[in-house]
N, C-alpha and C positions, 0 to 999 in steps of 0.2 A: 504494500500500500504506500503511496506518494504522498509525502506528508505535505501539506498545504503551506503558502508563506503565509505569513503573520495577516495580511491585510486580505488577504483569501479568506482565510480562516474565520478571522474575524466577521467578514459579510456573511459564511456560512453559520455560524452561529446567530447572529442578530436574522436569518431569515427563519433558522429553526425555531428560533424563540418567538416568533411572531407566528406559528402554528398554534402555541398554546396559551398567550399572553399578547393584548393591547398595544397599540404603540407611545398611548398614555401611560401603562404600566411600565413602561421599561424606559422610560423620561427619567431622566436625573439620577439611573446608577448604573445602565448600561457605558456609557464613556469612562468609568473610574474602575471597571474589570477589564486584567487583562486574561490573554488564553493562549494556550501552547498545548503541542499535540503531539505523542510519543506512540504512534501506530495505532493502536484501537481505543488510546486511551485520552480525551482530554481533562485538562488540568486548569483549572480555574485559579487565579490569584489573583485580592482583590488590594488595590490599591489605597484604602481608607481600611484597615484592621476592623474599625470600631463597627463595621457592617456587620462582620463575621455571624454573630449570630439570629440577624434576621435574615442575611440571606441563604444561611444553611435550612432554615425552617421554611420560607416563603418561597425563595428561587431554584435555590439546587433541586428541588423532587422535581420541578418544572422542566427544567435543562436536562435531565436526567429521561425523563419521559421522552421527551422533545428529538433525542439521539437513539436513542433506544433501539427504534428501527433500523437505523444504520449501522446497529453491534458495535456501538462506540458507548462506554463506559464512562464518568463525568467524576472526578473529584477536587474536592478545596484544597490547596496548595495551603500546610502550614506557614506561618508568619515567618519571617526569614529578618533578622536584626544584625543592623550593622555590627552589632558588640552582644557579650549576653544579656540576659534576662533582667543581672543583678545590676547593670547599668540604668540606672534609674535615677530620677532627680528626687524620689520620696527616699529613696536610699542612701542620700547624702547625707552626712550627720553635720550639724553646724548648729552652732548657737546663735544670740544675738552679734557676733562680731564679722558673723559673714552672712546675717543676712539682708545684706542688700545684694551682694555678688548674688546669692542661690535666687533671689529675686528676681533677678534679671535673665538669671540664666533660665529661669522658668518662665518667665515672658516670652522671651527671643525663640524656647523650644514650641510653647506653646501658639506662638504670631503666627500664620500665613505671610503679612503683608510685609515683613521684614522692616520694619517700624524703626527697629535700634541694628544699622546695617552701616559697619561691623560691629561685632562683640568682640571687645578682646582678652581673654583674661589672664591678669596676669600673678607673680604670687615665685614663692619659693620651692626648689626643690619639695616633693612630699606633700604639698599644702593641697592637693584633690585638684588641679587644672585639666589635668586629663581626664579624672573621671568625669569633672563637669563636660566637658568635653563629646566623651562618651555618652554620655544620658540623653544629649543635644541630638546628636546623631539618632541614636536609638529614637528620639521622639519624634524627629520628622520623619524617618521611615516607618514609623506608624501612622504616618498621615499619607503617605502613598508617595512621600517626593523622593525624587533620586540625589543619594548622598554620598559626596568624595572626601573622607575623612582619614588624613594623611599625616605623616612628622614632614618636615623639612629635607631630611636625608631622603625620606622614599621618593617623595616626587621628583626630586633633582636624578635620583635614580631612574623616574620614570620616563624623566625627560630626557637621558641620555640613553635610553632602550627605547622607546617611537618615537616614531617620525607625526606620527599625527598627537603628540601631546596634550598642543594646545586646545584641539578641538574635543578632544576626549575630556579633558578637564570642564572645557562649557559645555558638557551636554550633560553634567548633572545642574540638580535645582538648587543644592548647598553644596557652600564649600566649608569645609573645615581643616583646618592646618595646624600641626600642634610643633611646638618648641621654635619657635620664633629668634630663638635665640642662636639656631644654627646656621642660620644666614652668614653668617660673619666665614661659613667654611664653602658657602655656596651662593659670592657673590653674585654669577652671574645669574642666578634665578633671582634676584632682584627687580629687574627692568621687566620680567616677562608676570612679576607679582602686578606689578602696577599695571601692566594690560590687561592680566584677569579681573586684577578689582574693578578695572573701569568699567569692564563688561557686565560683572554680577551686578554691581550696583544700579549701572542704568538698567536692569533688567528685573530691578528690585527683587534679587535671588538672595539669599542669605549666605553672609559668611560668617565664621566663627573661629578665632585665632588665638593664640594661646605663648608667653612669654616668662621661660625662668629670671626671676629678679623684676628690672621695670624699661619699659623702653626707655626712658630715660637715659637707660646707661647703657642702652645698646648703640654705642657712638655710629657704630658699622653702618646703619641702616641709612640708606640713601634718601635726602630729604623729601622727594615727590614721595614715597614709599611712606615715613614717618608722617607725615601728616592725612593722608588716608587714613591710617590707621588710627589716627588721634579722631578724625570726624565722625566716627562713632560712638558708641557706649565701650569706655574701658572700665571692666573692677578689677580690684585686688584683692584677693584671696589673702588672709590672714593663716599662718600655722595653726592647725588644731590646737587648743589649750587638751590642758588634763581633764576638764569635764568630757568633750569631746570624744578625746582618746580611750578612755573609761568606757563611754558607750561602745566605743567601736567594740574594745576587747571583751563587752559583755552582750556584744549581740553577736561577733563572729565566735565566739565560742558557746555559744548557744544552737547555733546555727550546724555546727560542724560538730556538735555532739562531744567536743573536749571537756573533761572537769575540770574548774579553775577552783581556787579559791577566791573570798573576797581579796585575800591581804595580795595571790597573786595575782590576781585581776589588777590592782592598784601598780606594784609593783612593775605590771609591765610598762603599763599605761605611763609610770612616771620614768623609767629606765628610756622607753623610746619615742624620742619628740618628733621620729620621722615614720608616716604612717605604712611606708614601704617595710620598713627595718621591723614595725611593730608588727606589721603581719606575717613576715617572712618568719618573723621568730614563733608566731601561732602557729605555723606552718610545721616547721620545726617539731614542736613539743605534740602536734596531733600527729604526725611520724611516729613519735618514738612510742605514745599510746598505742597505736596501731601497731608496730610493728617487733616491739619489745616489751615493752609492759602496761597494762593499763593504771596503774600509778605509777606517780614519778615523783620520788625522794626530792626530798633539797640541794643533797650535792649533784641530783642529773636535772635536776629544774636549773643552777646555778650555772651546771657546767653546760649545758644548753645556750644558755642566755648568751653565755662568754661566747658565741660563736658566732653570734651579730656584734656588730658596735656604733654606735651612733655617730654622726658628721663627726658630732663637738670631743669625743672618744680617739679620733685617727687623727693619725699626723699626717701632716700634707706633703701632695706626688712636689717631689725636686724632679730636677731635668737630670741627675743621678738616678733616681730611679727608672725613669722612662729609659734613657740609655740602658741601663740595665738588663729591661725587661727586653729592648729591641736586639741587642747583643747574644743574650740568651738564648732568647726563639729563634734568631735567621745565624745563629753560629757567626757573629764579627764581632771580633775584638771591640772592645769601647774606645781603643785610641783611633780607629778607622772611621769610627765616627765622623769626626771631627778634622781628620785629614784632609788631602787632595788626592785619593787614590780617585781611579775612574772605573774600577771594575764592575761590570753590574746588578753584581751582588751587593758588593760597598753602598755603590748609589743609590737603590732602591733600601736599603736599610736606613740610610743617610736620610731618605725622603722619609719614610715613615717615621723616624724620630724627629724631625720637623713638624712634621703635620700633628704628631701627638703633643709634642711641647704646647703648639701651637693651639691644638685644641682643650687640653686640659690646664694648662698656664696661663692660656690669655696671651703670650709672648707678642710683640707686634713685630712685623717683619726685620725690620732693622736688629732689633734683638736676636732674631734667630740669628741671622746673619752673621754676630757678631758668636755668639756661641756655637755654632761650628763652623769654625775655624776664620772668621774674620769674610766670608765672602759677599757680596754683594745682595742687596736685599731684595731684588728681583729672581735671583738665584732660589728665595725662600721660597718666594708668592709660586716663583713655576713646581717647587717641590710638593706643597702643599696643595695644589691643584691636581697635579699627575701622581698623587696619592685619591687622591677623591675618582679620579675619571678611572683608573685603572681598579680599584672596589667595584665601581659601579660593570664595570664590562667584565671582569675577571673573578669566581667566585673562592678561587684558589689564594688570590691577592688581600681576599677578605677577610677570607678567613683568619689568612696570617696577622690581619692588622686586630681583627678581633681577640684571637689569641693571647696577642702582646697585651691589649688592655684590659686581658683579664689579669694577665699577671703583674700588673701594676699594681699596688695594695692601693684598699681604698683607701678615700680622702676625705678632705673637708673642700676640698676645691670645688669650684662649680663643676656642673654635670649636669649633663641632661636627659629629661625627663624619659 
């Protein structure tokens, strides 16, 4: 059997349905179903969720009748979310000091007319940016719109793997972009921001952007680009307090069937001020339940704990460490670093400990320049570029530079989200 194209398909359906259903009855929610066809079978999926259960009751026995004859079979395509379930804006925990942020972000999810266009939210490592984020997303694809919700590194990714990028990017109805902050490793997506924004906004599509720290101190950011982004609604995300943190740890462990106590309930709550490190270590301790014992002593609750450690706990990456790490993984000595050899093993290790300096120190070119081995600071900007282009096309290249930063110990330095 020859399966139909879309706009086939579609006529074929709206004439079935007109066998056993009005064409005043099918006014105002045949446009917002779509339909696909997998040999005897079609698949209904509805573009507004919140239909779901009147039209399982009212329409599908109709559609279903309607095919029938033709041994063609009819079901409702489950809801399909850009993120999971638990991505939700009721599932944010925040008190009074964020909410005007969850305010808005619950507006903006909640608007069609893209009212407050952009949103940007900004806030500290761990502070929930991506979840609000995430929730945003999830919410408009329950309202039926098509949603690109991206870091900074993927897209520059995407746009060095198609050729039809930009057009792919406008053919959803929101954008959303998260880490704002990585701009600074992928100027040249800068100019091609400011073309998309122009476009979503005259087209009153929604975006949604997201920034570790505050623009403010994103110096990098090209001024057409900065002021865009300012003519919308920006909040700041405040770090969860201990009230906060408390809930978190006593409804994810509720949730996930771990026994706390109160005192260790408190105890986490106050040990980790970063909500990442605090669930990682919940993580953690429902392992060891699971997998070793269902209670856990004080010395493997303590010695557990010891195996996270918060920002303000770690000492910060030196560009001794990053050499290190880069020496270690691709086998060159730490004085080659910093040489003149030209070998291109040397050189592409030489690149990657640039471009790491670079990203996890803030270094500005000039500086790298001068820290290996005095050379020229265009010599930097090209190594820290053909670090980036060679990731993006090479998955072997990426590996390697992933590897390196995981064995960089952690920091308190910036990072991103």
């Amino acid at each position: 059997m020859t399966t139909p194209d879309l706009h086939t398909l579609r006529d074929s359906v709206r004439q079935a349905l007109r066998t056993v259903l009005s064409a005043p009855e099918m006014e105002g929610w045949f446009d917002t179903v779509d339909f696909s066809q997998e040999g005897t079978e079609l698949c209904v999926r509805l573009r507004q969720p919140d239909m779901a259960p009147w039209f399982s009751e009212s329409v599908l026995p109709l559609l279903a009748q309607a095919f029938a004859p033709h041994g063609i079979t009819v079901r409702l395509a489950p809801q399909v979310l850009p993120f999971g379930e638990e991505f939700r804006l009721d599932e944010f925990l925040a008190n009074s000091k964020n909410a005007f942020p969850l305010a808005s972000a619950r507006e903006v999810a909640e608007d069609q007319s893209a009212r407050f266009n952009p949103l940007t939210v900004c806030g500290e490592s761990g502070s929930g940016k991506t979840f609000l984020l995430r929730a945003i997303a999830n919410a408009k694809a329950k309202q039926g719109q098509r949603i690109l919700a991206s870091t900074v590194a993927d897209l520059a990714t995407e746009y060095d793997r198609r050729s039809d990028a930009r057009s792919w990017v406008l053919s959803h109805e929101v954008f959303i972009l998260d880490d704002l902050q990585d701009l600074e490793f992928h100027d040249t997506l800068q100019g091609e921001l400011i073309l998309l924004f122009d476009r979503f906004h005259a087209h009153r599509r929604q975006m949604v952007f997201s920034c570790t720290g505050t623009l403010a101190a994103c110096s990098f950011l090209q001024p057409k680009l900065r002021s865009r982004l300012e003519w919308g609604l920006m909040i700041a995300l405040k770090a969860p307090d201990l009230d906060v943190r408390l809930q978190f740890v006593h409804r994810w462990r509720q949730r996930h069937g771990l026994a706390l106590s109160r005192d260790r309930e408190v105890l986490l709550a106050q040990r980790f001020t970063d909500m990442r490190l605090l669930e990682g270590s919940l993580l953690k301790l429902l392992a060891y339940t699971d997998l070793v014992s269902p209670q856990i002593s004080d010395d493997e609750f303590f010695k557990i704990l010891s195996y996270s450690t918060t920002p303000a706990q770690a000492a910060p990456i030196t560009t001794h460490d990053i050499m290190d790490a880069v020496s270690q993984t691709l086998g060159i000595r730490r004085e080659d670093l910093v040489a003149h050899g030209r070998q291109r093993t040397i050189t592409w290790a030489r690149h990657v400990a640039m471009y790491l300096c670079r990203k996890h120190l803030r270094l500005s070119y000039p500086e790298l320049a001068r820290l290996f081995g005095g050379r020229d600071h265009t010599t930097a900007i090209y190594a820290c570029r053909k670090v980036e282009s060679d990731m993006a096309r090479d998955p072997g290249r990426k590996a390697q530079v992933h590897e390196i930063t995981r064995r960089i110990r952690p920091a308190s330095s910036p990072s991103t989200e």
